[in-house]
One Martini backbone bead per residue (centre of mass of N, CA, C, O) as a GRO file, in nm:
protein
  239
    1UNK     BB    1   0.097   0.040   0.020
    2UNK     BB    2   0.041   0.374  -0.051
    3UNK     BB    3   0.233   0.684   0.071
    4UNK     BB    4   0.317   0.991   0.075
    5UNK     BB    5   0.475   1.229   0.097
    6UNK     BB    6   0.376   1.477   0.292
    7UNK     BB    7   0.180   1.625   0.050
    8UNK     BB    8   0.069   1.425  -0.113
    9UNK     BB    9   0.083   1.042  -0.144
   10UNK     BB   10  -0.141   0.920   0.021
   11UNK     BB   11  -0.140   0.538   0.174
   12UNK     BB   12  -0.091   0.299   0.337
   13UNK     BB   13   0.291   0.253   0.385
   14UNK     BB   14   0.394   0.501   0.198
   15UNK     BB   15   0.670   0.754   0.247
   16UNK     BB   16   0.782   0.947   0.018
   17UNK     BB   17   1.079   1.118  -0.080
   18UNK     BB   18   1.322   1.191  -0.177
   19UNK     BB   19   1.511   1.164  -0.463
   20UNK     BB   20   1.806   0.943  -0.548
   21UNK     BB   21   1.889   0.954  -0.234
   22UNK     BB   22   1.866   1.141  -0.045
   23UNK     BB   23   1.780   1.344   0.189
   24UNK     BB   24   1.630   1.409   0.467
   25UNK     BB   25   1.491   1.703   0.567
   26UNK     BB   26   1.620   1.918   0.716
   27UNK     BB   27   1.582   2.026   1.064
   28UNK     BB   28   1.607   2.372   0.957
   29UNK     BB   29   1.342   2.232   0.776
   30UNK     BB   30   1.040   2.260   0.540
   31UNK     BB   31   0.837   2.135   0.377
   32UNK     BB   32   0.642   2.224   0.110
   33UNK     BB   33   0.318   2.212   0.001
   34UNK     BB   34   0.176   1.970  -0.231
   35UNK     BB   35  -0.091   2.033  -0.507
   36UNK     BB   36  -0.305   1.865  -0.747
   37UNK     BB   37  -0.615   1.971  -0.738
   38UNK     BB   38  -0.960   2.015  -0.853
   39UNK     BB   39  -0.960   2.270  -0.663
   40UNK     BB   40  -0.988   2.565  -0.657
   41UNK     BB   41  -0.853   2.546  -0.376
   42UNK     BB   42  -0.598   2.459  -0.137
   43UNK     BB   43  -0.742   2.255   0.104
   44UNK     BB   44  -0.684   2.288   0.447
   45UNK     BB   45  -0.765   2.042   0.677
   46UNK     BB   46  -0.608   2.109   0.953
   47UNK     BB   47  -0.813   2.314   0.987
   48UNK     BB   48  -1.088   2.425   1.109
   49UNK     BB   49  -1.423   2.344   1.175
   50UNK     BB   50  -1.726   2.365   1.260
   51UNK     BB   51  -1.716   1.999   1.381
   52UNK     BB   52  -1.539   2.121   1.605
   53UNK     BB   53  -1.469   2.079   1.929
   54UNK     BB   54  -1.392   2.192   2.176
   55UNK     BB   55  -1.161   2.011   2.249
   56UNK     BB   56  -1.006   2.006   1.967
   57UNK     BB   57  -0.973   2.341   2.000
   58UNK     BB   58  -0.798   2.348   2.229
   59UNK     BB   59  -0.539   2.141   2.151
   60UNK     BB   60  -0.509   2.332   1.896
   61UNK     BB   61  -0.412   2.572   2.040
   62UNK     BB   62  -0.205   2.474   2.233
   63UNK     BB   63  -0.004   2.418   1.923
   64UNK     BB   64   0.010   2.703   1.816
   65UNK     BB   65   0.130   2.808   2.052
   66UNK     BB   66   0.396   2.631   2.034
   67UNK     BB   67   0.469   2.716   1.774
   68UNK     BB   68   0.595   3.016   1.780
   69UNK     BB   69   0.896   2.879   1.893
   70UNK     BB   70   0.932   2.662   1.642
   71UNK     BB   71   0.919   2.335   1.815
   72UNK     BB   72   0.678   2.356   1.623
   73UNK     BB   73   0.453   2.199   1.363
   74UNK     BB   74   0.263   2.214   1.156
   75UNK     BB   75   0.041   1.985   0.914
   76UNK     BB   76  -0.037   1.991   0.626
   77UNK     BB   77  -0.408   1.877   0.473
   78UNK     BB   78  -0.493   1.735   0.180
   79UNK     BB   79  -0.681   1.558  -0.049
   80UNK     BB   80  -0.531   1.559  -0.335
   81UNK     BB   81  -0.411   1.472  -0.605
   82UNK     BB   82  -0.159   1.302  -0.856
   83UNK     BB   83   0.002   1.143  -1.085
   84UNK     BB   84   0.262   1.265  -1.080
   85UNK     BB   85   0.337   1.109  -0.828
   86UNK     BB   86   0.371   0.804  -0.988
   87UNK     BB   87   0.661   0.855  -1.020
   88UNK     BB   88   0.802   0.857  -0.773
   89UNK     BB   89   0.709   0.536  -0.664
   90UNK     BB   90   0.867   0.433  -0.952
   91UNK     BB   91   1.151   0.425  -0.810
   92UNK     BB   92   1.092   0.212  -0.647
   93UNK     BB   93   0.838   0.080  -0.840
   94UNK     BB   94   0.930  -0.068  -1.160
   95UNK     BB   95   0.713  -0.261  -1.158
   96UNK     BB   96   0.455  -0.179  -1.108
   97UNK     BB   97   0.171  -0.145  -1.205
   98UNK     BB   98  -0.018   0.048  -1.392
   99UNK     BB   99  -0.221   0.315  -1.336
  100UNK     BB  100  -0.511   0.451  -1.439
  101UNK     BB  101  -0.613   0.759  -1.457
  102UNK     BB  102  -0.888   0.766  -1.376
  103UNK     BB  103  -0.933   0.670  -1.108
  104UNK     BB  104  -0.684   0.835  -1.026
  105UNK     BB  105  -0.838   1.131  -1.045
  106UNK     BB  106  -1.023   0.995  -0.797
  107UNK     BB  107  -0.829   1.024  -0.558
  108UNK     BB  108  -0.778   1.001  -0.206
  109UNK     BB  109  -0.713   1.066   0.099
  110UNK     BB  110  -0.854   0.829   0.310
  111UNK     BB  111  -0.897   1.050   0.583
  112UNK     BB  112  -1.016   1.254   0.321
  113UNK     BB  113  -1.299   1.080   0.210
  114UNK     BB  114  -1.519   1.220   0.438
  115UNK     BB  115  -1.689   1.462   0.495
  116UNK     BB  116  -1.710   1.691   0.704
  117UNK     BB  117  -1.738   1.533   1.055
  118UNK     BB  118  -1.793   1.174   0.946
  119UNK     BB  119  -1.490   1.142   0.986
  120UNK     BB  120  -1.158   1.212   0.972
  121UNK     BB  121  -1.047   1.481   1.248
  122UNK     BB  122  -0.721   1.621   1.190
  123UNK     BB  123  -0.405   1.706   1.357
  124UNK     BB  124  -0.050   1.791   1.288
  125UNK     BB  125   0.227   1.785   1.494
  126UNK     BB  126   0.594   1.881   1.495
  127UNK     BB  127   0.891   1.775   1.660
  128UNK     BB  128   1.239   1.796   1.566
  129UNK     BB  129   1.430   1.769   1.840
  130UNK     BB  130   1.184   1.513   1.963
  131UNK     BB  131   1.076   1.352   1.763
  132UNK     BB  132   0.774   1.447   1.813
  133UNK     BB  133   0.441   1.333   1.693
  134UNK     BB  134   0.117   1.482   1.709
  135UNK     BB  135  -0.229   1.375   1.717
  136UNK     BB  136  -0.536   1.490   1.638
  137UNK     BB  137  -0.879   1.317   1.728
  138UNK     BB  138  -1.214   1.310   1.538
  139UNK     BB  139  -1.436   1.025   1.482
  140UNK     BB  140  -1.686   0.998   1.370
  141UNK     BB  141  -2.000   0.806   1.237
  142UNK     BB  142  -1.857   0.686   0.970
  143UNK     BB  143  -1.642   0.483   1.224
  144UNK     BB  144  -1.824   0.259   1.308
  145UNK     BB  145  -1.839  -0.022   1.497
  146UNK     BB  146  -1.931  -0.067   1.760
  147UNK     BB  147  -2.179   0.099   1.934
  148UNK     BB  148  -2.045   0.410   1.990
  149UNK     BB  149  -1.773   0.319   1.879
  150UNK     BB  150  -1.478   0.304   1.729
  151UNK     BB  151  -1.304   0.166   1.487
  152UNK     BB  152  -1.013   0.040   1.480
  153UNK     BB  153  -0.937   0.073   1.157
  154UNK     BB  154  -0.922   0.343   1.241
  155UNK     BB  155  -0.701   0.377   1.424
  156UNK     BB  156  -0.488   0.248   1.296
  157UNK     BB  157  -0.473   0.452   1.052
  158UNK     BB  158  -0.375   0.676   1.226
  159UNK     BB  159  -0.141   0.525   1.368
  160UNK     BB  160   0.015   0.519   1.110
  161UNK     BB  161   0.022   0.838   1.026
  162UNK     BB  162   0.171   0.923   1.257
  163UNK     BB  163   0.444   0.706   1.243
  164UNK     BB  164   0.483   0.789   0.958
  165UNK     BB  165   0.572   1.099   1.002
  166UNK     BB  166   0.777   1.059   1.148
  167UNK     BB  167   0.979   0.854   1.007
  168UNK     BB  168   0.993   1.085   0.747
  169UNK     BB  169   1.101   1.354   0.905
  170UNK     BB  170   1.386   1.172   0.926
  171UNK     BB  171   1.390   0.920   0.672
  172UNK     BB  172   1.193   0.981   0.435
  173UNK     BB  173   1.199   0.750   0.240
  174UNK     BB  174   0.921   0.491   0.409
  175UNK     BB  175   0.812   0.172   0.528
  176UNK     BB  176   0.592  -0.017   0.632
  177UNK     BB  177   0.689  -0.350   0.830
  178UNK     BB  178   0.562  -0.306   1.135
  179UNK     BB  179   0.249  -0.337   1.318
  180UNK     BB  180   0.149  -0.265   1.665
  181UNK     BB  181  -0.148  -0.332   1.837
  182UNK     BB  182  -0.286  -0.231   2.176
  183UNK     BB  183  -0.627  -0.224   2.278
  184UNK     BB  184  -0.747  -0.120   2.604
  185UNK     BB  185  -1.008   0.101   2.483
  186UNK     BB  186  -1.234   0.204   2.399
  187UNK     BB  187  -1.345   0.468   2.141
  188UNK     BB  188  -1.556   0.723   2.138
  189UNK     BB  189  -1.782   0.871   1.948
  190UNK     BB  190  -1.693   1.173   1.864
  191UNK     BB  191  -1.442   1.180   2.032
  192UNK     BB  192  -1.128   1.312   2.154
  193UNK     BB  193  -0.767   1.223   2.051
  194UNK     BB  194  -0.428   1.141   2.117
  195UNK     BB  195  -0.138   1.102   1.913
  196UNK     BB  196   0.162   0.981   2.052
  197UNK     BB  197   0.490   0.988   1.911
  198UNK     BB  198   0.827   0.837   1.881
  199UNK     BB  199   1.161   0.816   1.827
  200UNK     BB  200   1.363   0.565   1.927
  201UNK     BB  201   1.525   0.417   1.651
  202UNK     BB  202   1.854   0.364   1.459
  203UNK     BB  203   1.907   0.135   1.260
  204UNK     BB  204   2.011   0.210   0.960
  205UNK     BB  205   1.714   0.178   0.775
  206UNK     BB  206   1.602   0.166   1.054
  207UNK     BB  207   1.252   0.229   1.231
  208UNK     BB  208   1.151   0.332   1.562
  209UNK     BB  209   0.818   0.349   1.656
  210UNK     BB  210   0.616   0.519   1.908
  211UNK     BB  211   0.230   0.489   2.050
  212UNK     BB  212  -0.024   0.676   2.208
  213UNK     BB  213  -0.376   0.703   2.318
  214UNK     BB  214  -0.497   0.976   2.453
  215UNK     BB  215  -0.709   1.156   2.635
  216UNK     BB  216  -0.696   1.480   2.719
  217UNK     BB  217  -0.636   1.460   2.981
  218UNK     BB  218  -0.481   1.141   3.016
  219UNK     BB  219  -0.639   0.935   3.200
  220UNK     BB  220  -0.663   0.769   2.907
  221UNK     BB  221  -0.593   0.468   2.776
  222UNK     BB  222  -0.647   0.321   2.422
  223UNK     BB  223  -0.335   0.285   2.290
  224UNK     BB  224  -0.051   0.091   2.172
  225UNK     BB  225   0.240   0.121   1.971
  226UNK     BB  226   0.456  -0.047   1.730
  227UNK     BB  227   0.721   0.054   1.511
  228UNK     BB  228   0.862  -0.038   1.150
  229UNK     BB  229   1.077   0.101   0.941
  230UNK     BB  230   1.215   0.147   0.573
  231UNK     BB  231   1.435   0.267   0.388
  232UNK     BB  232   1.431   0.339   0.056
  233UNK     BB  233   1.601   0.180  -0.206
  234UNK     BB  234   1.609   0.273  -0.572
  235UNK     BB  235   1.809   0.000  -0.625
  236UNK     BB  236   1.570  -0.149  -0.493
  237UNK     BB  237   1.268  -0.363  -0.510
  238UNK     BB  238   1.324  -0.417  -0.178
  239UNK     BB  239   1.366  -0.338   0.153
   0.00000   0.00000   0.00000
């Protein structure tokens, strides 16, 4: 499964990074955002909407206000992409089956694939110092697993790309190799909750990553999960 640089193709498994081999972004630079979206307008989704709730946007400026002295970082989130993404994919995946056109035209980010307020409501924030991602979440009734509370595949989903951006502004371009999630206890429907990742270590093209789930006060663990990384080399086929 592919999944974009840090604001292009997004999809659970892989983060595409600089290519040929290059180096992945300076500490002291950000990559720029980059759509090429059919929206007449470039929409940064991960900016409030009506949809947020008080708990939503309180922790959210609590992250804005912390980005001030550039500790942290906002990361913007948009829905579309472009074909042009699937060259660089091709980069890693020189066999791969080409996709194509009509169907790629109409691909959206998958988190970002539902109405707004119905699916998953989240914002990223990155701290470059200490390796630490921390995902804003609020689950939508369109993630419904057992009654009245979020489906775990739905967890799962945001775990990994939370996971997956940490390893990505360390490492580049990284493929999700192993992903191990301990479910705590059931996330209520369109309650909000944090999801914290830290970068734990790098053994040569491995990058290993942790993080857990909890609710905005912190008093409730909802899930921890442990991940694993790898580096990909455009010289081989496979990480």
């Amino acid at each position: 499964m592919l999944r974009s640089c840090v604001y292009r193709l997004w999809t659970p498994g892989v983060l595409c990074g600089p290519l040929g081999g290059a180096s992945p972004p300076a500490r002291n630079s950000w990559p720029l955002p980059r759509s090429y979206s059919s929206e007449v307008a470039h929409v940064d989704h991960s900016l409030p909407n009506p949809s947020w709730s008080k708990d939503m946007r309180l922790i959210f400026d609590q992250f804005m206000k912390k980005s001030e002295d550039r500790s942290w970082k906002r990361l913007p989130s948009y829905k579309f992409t472009s074909s042009k993404r699937l060259e660089e994919v091709r980069t890693f995946f020189p066999d791969a089956k080409p996709v194509k056109e009509e169907p790629l035209s109409q691909a959206r980010l998958f988190p970002r694939s539902l109405e707004e307020g119905l699916g998953f409501e989240y914002a990223m924030f990155h701290n470059l110092v200490e390796n630490r991602t921390v995902c804003i979440l609020q689950g939508g009734p369109y993630l419904q697993g057992i009654p009245g509370f979020l489906h775990g595949g739905a967890i799962a989903t945001m775990i990994d790309s939370t996971v997956g951006m940490c390893a990505f502004i360390t490492g580049g371009a990284v493929m999700t190799a192993n992903l191990n999630i301990s479910f705590r206890r059931p996330i209520p429907l369109c309650s909000v909750v944090v999801i914290n990742s830290q970068l734990d270590k790098i053994e040569g093209r491995k990058l290993f990553v942790s993080c857990n789930v909890q609710s905005v006060d912190e008093k409730t663990l909802y899930s921890e999960a442990t991940s694993l990384f790898v580096k990909l080399d455009p010289k081989k086929s496979s990480p």
